[in-house]
C-alpha positions, 0 to 999 in steps of 0.5 A: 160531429162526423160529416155528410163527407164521410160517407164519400171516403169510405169504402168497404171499411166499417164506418157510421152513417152521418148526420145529413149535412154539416157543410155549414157553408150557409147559416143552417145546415141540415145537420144544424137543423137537425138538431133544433126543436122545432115545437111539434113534439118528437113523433114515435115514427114517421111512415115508409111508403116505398112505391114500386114503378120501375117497370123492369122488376116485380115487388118480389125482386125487390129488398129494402135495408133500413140501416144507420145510427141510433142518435140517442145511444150513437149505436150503429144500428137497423131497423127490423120487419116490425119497424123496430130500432135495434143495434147492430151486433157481430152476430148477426153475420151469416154463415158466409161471414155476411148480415142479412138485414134485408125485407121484402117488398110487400106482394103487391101495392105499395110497401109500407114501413117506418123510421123510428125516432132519432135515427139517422142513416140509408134507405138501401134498395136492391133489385133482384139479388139482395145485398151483404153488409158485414158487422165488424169488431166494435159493432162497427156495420160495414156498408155496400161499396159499389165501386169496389169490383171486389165488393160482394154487393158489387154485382148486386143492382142496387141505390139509396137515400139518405135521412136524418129523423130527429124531434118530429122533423125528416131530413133527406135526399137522394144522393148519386154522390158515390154512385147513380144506379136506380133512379129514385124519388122522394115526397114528403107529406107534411107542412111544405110537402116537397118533393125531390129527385124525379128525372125527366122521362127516359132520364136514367137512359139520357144519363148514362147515354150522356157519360157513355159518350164521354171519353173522359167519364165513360170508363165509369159507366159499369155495363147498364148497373151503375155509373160510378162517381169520378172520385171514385173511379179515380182511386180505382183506375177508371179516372184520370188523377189529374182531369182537374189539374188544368182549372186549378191552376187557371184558378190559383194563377187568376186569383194571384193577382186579384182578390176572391170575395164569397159570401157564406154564413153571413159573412164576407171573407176576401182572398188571394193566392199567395205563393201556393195557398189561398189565404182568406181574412176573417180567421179561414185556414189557408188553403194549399192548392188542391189535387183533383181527387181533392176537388172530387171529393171535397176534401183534403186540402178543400176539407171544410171543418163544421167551424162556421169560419173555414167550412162555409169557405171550403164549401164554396170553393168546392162548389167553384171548382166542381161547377167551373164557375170559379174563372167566370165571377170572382164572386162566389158562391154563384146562383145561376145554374146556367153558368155551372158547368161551362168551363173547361175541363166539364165534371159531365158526371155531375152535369148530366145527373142536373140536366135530367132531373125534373127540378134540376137538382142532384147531389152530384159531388159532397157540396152540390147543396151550396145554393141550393142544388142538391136533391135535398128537402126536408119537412115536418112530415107524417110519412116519407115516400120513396119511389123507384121511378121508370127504367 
């Protein structure tokens, strides 16, 4: 099954939007999740509602693209004006070599549309120009890459959540894990009917303010359209390669001489450094030292199969590193948010996106949702709204 982490390493290359999830760092991913029944029976749909409050543009400036994968067939696909699910298709390029698949905000009020069943991929929005995708050999969509300056929707002010539609039940979030640009928000009506995503007020401002400020990060801030992610920036020139390379190896010395305990997916697993891997019992992978690209990302020497086993570990420790918390409590992962990001060197990136939501979480990096952290809910729910909040 691919995973959320896919989404991070791609660029402008075609790739297939995953399932949600899929970290397995606790007993039920979303992804997991996402593939249980759950009793209520499949609903057809379930309704959009996209409520327009930024203030700064009119419902006429504004496009939505409903795009991703077709679970049933695994067809990358988008979903139509009429609410129709139908696969992507090396004719739907333009004249400029460049798929339009994008739909207008209604007049006035709120705009209503839907996602059809078994469907699992990005709600984009964008805010006066409309964004390119491009359709590949294969069938393969090519999605957005705002990081990349070359990128034809580079220009473009433009966001996205994320959901997976499977067997009656809605999994979603707001990701700033490539990006944070447009702030949006998320509330399900339902059985739970949770909300997500909300920032402070003047939180957009407070957040690129709070970068801007940094020496560090501010090289990521793109004029008032967007902040790139650190991972990101990095593979672009915008961040330093090695800003993690001091924690890492406080982390690998501290851990030579003492044992690391984490808790995931029901199990313990006990670990040391030895020589330069950190080799855990219970059947986890060692674990070679991590770069600082692999901390951002999540991924290379921290990649985390769906294997129940090294994942839920890779996930941890991917935690531990983006939050600092990994020299303060040999015990991971840690629940108290008070304590994330008050080491040394400080992903203020991810900080500044939590200190300005209303309920304190965001997908700040792949596994912000260890503990709980993440801009994350899910329900069995009538209709998902999504609302682009206050500039």
């Amino acid at each position: 099954m691919l995973t959320r982490r896919s989404v991070l390493a791609a660029t402008s290359a075609a790739f297939a939007v995953p399932l949600l999830g899929g970290t397995g760092w606790q007993p039920a991913s979303a992804a997991t999740r996402a593939m249980r029944p759950h009793g209520i029976g499949a609903q057809a749909a379930i309704q959009l509602r996209f409520v327009n409050q930024t203030g700064a543009y009119d419902n006429g400036s504004i496009h939505y693209y409903i795009v991703g994968t077709n679970l049933a067939t695994g067809e990358q696909s988008r979903v139509t004006p009429e609410g129709a699910l139908v696969p992507v298709s090396l004719s739907d390029n333009g004249a400029d070599g460049y798929a339009d698949y994008s739909i207008p905000f209604s007049s006035s009020g709120d705009t209503l549309s839907q996602i059809p069943a078994d469907m699992s991929g990005r709600i984009y929005f964008s805010l006066g120009d409309k964004l390119k995708f491009k359709v590949n050999e294969g069938n393969a969509l090519a999605y957005p890459a705002a990081w990349v300056e070359s990128d034809p929707s580079y220009g473009v002010l433009h966001d996205c959540v994320e959901f997976t539609y499977k067997d009656g039940r809605i999994y979603c979030n707001t990701t700033m894990v490539d990006m944070f640009s447009v702030p949006l928000s998320i509330s399900l009506t339902g059985e739970e009917s949770p909300t997500t995503g909300t920032l402070v007020g003047g939180g957009r401002q407070k957040i690129f303010d709070a970068i801007s400020a940094s020496p560090d990060f501010s090289s990521l801030v793109v004029d008032d359209r967007r902040i790139i992610a650190p991972g990101h920036g990095l593979d672009s020139g915008r961040f330093s390669s090695s800003y993690f390379d001091s924690y890492i190896d406080q982390v690998w010395s501290k851990y030579a001489g003492e044992d690391m305990v984490v808790n995931a997916n029901n199990t313990t697993f006990t670990g040391r450094v030895s020589g330069d891997q950190f080799v855990f019992d219970n059947g986890v992978k060692a674990f070679s030292r991590p770069s600082t690209r692999d901390v951002l990302f999540c991924d290379g020497a921290l990649a985390a199969p769906n294997d129940g086993v090294t994942g839920p570990v890779a996930a941890v420790l991917g935690a531990g590193f983006n939050r600092t918390t990994l020299l303060a409590s040999a015990n991971q992962p840690t629940d108290d948010p008070g304590g994330f990001y008050g080491g040394t060197p400080n992903h203020v990136y991810s900080k500044a996106l939590h200190d300005n939501t209303v309920d304190g979480k965001a997908y700040g990096f792949a596994f912000d949702d260890v503990g709980g952290f993440a801009s994350y809910v899910e329900d069995n729910a009538s209709e998902m709204a999504v609302t682009l909040t206050p500039f």
